[in-house]
N, C-alpha and C positions, 0 to 999 in steps of 0.2 A: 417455474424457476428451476434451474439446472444447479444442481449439485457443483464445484468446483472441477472435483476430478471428471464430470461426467463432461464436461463442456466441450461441443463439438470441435473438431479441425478448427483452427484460425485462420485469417486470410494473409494473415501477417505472417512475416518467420522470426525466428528467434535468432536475434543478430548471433553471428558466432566471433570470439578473438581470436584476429590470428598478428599477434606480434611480429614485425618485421627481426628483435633482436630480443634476445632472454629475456625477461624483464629480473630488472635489480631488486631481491629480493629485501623486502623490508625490514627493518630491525625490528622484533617487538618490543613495543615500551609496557613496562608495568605499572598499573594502577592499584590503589590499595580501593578494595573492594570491602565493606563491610558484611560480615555473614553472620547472624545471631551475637551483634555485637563485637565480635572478633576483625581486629582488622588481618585482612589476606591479601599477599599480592599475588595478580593475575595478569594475564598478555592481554592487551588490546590492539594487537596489531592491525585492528580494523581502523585505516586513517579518515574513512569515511564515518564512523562512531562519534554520534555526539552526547553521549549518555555521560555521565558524570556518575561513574561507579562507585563512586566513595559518600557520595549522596543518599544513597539507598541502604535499609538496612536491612538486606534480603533471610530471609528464612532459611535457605537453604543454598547450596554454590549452582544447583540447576538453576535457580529463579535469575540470575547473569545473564545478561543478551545483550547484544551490541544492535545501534538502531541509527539510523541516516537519520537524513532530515525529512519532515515530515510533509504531503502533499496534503491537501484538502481542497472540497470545493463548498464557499460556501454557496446554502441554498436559502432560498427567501422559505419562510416558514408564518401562521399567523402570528403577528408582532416580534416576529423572532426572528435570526437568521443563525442556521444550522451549519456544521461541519458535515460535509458525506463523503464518499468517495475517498477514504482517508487512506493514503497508499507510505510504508516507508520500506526503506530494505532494513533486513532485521536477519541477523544470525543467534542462534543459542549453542555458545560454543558449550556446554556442559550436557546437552544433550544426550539420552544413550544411543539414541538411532544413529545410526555413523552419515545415514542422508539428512536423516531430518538437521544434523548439527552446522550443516553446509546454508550457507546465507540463501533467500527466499526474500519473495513482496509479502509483506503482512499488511493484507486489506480489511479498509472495515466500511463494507458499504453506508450503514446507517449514523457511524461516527457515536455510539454506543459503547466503544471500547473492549469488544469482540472480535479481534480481528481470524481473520484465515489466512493458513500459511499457501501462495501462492507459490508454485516452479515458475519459469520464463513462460513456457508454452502456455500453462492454465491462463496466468496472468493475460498473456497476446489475445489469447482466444476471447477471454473477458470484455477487455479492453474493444477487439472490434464488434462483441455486441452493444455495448458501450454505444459506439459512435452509429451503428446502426440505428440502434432506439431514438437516440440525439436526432438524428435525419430523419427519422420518424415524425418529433415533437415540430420540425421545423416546418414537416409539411402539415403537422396539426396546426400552426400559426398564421400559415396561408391561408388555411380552411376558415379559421378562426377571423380573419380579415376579411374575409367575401361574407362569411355567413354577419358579420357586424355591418358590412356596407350595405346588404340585402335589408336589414330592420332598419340600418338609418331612413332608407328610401319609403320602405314603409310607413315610418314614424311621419313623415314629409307629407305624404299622400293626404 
């Protein structure tokens, strides 16, 4: 298993924006964020943000992050069926890293509640192992069908 950052070239490319005209820059709206009890207002000018800041009563003003909406896939599990592949965009505007504060994929393969902060390209690159493995499993299911039609015939004999 590969490391995030180590993750080869992708086959994909990382869409780039190129706006035909300025984009209209959005007004921020302020939400009242709770911090050790204290109500604080703060910008959410992320319209993609479905967090409900004033929900939480964070520890600290780093523990603030703005989050999309959530992806998952579920998986068949024994008796169970599991969330994986849990993908959403997530910025931490309080950050001190001036990159790290810039919005990313926060994945969480096992759906654990671990996630990793992905850039575009980690993410791409992931993603087409992803669908490689998947065309893998697919051609494990054909195999899986002749090697079942081989014992039917046998069972038969």
């Amino acid at each position: 298993m590969t490391v995030a950052h180590d993750v080869p070239t992708q086959q994909s490319s990382v869409p780039t924006v190129t706006p035909t005209s300025p984009p209209t820059p959005a007004s921020p709206r302020l939400v009242a964020a709770v911090v050790r009890g204290q109500r604080v207002a703060v910008e959410c000018c992320a319209d993609w943000c479905v967090v409900d800041h004033s929900a939480e009563n964070l520890a600290n003003l780093s523990d603030l992050y703005h989050e999309g909406k959530t992806l998952a896939l579920p998986a068949p599990e024994f008796n169970r069926v599991s969330k994986v592949l849990v993908a959403t965009i997530r910025q931490d505007p309080f950050y001190v890293d001036a990159d790290e504060c810039l919005p990313y994929l926060a994945f969480d393969a096992t759906g654990e509640g671990d996630p990793v902060s992905l850039q575009p390209a980690a993410a791409l690159a992931f993603i087409d192992q992803a669908i490689a493995h998947l065309e893998r499993m697919r051609a494990q299911v054909q195999q899986l069908a002749e090697v079942r039609e081989a014992a039917r015939q046998a069972v038969e004999r």
